[in-house]
N, C-alpha and C positions, 0 to 999 in steps of 0.2 A: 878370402874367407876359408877356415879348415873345413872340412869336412867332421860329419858329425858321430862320434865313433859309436854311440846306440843310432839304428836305422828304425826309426818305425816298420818296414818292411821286411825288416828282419824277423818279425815276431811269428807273421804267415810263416816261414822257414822252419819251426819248431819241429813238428814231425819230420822233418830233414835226417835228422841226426843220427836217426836208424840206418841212414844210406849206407854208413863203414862200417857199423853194428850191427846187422840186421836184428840178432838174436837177443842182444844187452838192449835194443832199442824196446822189440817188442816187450819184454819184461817189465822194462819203463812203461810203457805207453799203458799196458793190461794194469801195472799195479798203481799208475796215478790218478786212472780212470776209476779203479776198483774205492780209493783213499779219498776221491768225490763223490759216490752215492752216499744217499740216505742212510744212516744207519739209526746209531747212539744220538747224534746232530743230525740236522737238516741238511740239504744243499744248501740253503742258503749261510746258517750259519756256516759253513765249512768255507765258504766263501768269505764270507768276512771276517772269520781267522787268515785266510790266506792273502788275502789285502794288509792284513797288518803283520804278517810276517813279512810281505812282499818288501813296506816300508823298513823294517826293521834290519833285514838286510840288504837295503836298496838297491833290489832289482827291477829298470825301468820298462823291461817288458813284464814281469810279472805285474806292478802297478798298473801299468796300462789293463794287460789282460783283467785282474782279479776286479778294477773299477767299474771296467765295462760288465762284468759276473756279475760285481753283486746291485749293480743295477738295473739289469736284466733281472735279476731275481727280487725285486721292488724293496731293497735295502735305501732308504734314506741318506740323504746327504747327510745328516744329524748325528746317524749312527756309525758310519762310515769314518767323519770326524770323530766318534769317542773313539772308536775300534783303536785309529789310528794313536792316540794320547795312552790309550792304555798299553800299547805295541812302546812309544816312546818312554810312557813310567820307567817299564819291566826294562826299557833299554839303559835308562839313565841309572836306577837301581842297581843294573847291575854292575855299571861303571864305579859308584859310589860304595858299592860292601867290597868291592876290591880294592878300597883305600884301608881295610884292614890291613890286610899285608903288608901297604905300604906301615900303615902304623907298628906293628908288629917290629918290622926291619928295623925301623928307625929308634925303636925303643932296644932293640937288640945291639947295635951298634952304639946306642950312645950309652952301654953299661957299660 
């Protein structure tokens, strides 16, 4: 059986990355801290944007991490599913207006 190339284990490892960077690390760490307080949005809302960007560009530690967030932050399973559909809309939307182009080409080429 292969081994499995996301490690659940891996995700505790995050603060790692500053080990070769110290300096680009801490900058991270301060500005993604700072990008989750409360402001304009909630924590929690900021959470379940971040769950549905996680899907959108399926990142399986980000999923994991942002599921367990906005659970912790008493986000419903309910909402968690819409977040996720409105994440896949905007993703399929944007597959489908870039069949302009394709249409565009095709109307260029067949004059």
């Amino acid at each position: 059986m292969s081994k499995p190339y996301y490690k659940d284990e891996d995700l505790k490892k995050f603060g790692s990355i500053s080990d070769w960077q110290p300096e680009l690390g801490k900058k991270f760490f301060d500005y993604y801290g700072k990008v989750f307080e409360a402001g304009a949005l909630t924590a929690r809302e900021k959470s379940l944007i971040a769950l549905a960007v996680a899907h959108t560009i399926q990142c399986p530690y980000c999923i994991d991490a942002y599921t367990t967030d906005t659970l912790e932050k008493g986000v419903a399973e309910e909402e968690m599913m819409e977040a996720l559909h409105v994440a896949a809309a905007i993703r399929g939307g944007a597959s489908l207006v870039h069949g302009v182009q394709m249409m565009n080409k095709a109307k260029e080429l067949s004059m």
